[in-house]
N, C-alpha and C positions, 0 to 999 in steps of 0.2 A: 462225257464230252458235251452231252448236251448244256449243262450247271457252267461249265467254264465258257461256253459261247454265253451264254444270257447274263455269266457276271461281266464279260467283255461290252456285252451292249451297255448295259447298266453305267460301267464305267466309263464309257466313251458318253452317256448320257451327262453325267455327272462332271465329269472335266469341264465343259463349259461353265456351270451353273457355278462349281468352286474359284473358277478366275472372276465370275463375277461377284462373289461376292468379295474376293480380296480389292477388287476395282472399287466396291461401292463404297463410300463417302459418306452415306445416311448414318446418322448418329455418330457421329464423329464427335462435334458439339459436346455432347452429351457425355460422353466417355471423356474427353479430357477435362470436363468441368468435374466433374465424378474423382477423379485424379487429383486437383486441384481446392476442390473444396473442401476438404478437412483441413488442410493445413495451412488454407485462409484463416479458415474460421475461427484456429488458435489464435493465429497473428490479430485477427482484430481483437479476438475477446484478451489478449494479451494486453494490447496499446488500450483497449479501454481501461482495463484494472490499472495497468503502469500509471494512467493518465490522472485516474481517481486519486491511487494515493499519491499520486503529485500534489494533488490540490488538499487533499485532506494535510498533508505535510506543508503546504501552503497556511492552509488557516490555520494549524497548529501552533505555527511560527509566530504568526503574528499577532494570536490571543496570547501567547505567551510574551513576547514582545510588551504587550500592550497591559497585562497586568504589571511585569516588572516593572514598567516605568511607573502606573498605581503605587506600586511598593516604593519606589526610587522617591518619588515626592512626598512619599509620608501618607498619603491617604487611606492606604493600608499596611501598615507599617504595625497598628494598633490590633487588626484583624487578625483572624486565625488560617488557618487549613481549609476551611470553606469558605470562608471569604472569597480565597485566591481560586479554589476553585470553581466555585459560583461563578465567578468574572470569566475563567475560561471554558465553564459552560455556557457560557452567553451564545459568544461564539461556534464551538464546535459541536453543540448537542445537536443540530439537523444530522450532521455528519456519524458522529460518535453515538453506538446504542447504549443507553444508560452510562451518561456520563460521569454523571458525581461518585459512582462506585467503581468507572473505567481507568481513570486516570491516574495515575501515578506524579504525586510531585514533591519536588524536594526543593527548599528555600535553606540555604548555606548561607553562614556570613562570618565575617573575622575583621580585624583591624588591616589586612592586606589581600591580595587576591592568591601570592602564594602559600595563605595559611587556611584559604579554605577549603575545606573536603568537597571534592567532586563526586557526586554520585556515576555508578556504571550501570548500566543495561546488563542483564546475565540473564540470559533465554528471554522469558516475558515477564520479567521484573524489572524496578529500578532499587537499587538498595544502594545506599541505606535513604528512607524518604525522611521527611523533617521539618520543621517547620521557626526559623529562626532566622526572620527578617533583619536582626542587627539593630543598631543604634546608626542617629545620624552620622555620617561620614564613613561608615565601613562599606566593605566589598563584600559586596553581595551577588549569589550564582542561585539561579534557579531555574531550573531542569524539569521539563516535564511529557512525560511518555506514557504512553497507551498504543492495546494493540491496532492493527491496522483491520477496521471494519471492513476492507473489502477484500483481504488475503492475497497473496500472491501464487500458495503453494496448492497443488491441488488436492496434494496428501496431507498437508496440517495448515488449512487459510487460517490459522489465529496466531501464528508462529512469527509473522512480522511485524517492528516494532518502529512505530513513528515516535521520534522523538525530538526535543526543540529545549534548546537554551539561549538563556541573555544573561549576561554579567554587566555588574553595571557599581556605581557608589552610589548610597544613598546622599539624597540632597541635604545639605547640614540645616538646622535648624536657625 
């Protein structure tokens, strides 16, 4: 008898002290940021990656852009595979690690734009690549890809593929 009065005390002790701590508020803060910050921290670290290779697909575009038209006026037209590379390592090598062995490109041309071969992306390739700026006046397609330096995936970051074309006719002579 004695054991079951002194856990009754005990217990009538302890009842208040457990309403109060369901009453109390301290670290609350704390516990819901706790909750919340993991899966902030994805979101941000998400929009910043998405946001990168926005931009790295940004300047990809427009060194590619900006060679093609090089080729379109003839001024390399005379040039090879590095040439055109060169020119779009101008641009993207801050971005791109080790560019000149990064890149993937393929220059297509024909008397028409439905006779020339499009190259395709298949995993982190482009195939077939090539190098056949055309004669003045033909349709000329050139395509060019590399992986994405800042990855998206968390299980394979080399696995995404930026890639950028411009079609266009060369200028006639």
């Amino acid at each position: 008898m004695v054991v079951r009065g002194s856990n009754a005390v005990a217990a009538r002790r302890l009842k208040p002290v457990r309403r109060g701590l369901l009453r109390d508020a301290r670290g609350a803060a704390a516990m819901e940021f706790a909750l919340v910050a993991v899966p902030l921290f994805f979101l941000i670290m998400g929009a910043m990656i998405f946001g990168a290779n926005l931009m790295a697909l940004g300047l990809l575009d427009y060194a590619t852009k900006d060679a093609g038209r090089q080729l379109q006026i003839g001024n390399m037209r005379d040039a090879s595979d590095a040439a055109v590379r060169t020119w779009i390592c101008g641009y993207v090598s801050s971005i791109v690690p080790s560019c000149q062995a990064a890149l993937m490109i393929s220059v297509a041309s024909g008397a028409t734009f439905s006779v020339v071969p499009a190259a395709t992306v298949t995993g982190t390739s482009l195939s077939p690549t090539g190098f056949s700026p055309g004669l003045p006046g033909n349709a000329v397609v050139l395509q060019v890809a590399c992986n994405s330096p800042f990855g998206l995936g968390l299980a394979n970051p080399g696995s995404f593929m930026l890639t950028a074309t411009t079609v266009f006719l060369n200028e006639p002579q």
